[in-house]
N, C-alpha and C positions, 0 to 999 in steps of 0.2 A: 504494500500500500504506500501511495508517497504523497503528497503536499496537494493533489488535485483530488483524488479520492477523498484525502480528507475533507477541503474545500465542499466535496458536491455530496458529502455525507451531512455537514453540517448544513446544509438549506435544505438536506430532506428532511434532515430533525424538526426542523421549522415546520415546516410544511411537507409532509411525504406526497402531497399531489402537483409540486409546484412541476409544470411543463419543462422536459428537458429542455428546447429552445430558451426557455426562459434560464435555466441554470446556464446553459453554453453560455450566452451570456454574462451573467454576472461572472464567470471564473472563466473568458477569454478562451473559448474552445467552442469546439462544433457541434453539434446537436448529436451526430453518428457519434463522434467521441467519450460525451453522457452518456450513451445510448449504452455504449462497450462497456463503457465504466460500470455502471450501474449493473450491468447483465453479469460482468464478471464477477463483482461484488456479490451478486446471490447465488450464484456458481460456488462461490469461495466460500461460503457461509458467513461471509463480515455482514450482509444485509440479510437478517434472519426473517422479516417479516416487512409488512406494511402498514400501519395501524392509524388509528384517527386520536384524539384529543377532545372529550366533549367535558361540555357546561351543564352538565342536566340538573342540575340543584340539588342532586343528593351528598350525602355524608361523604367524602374520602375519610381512609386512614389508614396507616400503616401498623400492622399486626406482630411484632416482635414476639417471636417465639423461640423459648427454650426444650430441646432434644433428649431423651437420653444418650449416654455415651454413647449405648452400643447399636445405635438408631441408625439406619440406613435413610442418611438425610435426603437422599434424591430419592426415594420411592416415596416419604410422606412429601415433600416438595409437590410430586409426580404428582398424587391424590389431590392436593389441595389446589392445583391449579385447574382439577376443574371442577372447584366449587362457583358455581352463578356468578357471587359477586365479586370474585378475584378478579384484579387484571393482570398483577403479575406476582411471580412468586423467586426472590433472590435466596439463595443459599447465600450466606454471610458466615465470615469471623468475627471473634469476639462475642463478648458475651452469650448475645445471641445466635441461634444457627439458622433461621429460616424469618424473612419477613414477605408479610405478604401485605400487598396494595389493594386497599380495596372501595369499592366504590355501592355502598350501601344507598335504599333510600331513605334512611333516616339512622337516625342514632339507637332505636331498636333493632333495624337490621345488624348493625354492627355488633351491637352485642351481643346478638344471637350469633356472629360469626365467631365472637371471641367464645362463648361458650361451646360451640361447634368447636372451635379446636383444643380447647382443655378438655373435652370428652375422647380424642383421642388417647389411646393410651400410649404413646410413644410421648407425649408433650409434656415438660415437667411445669415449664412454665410460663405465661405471657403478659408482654407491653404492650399498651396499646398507644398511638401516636394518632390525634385528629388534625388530619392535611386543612391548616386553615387557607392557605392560598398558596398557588403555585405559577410560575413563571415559564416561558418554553426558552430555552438554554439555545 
């Protein structure tokens, strides 16, 4: 990956729909170019997905959850990513081993999320974090 990948990875972060044309543009290249880039890029798995960004007025938060040791963090990860209101689920260090993003419609959703994962029995223990506003990077 070098200096223009980057370039045309951060105005998809913005915007994942913005028109190649329009990227060739702003980063001094051809619309074919983008084109390569971008296709290589999900080839490679550096562009894993495509996703949207919405305002729907429900609750976000982030779900910090603790493991046991001997807990196969990617298979309850696995599980919980497809719970409804996830939208993402990070393995993490430090303290905690698993946070999940989540996008409730209200503050009882949520905590019925958070009780959903203390009912697991792999989960020793969880934070919860309410996403008061968020910025696109």
């Amino acid at each position: 990956m070098d200096e223009l990948d980057r370039s045309i990875l951060n105005i998809l972060r913005r915007d994942s729909r913005t028109p190649y044309t329009e990227i060739a543009d702003e980063v001094g290249t051809s619309e074919g170019t983008v084109r390569n880039r971008v296709e290589r890029m999900m080839d490679n798995d550096v562009i894993e997905r495509f996703t949207i960004s919405t305002h729907t007025g429900n609750v976000k938060a982030m779900l910090e959850i603790s493991v046991a040791v001997d807990v196969d963090t990617k298979g309850i990860s696995e599980r919980m990513a497809e719970w409804e209101e996830v939208d993402f689920v990070w393995m993490v260090s430090g303290e905690q081993d698993v946070v999940l993003v989540v996008d409730a419609a209200d503050t009882r959703g949520v905590n019925d999320l958070i009780t959903k994962a203390r009912d697991q029995e792999e989960v020793v223990s969880t934070k919860t974090r309410l996403i008061l506003d968020e910025q696109l990077g």
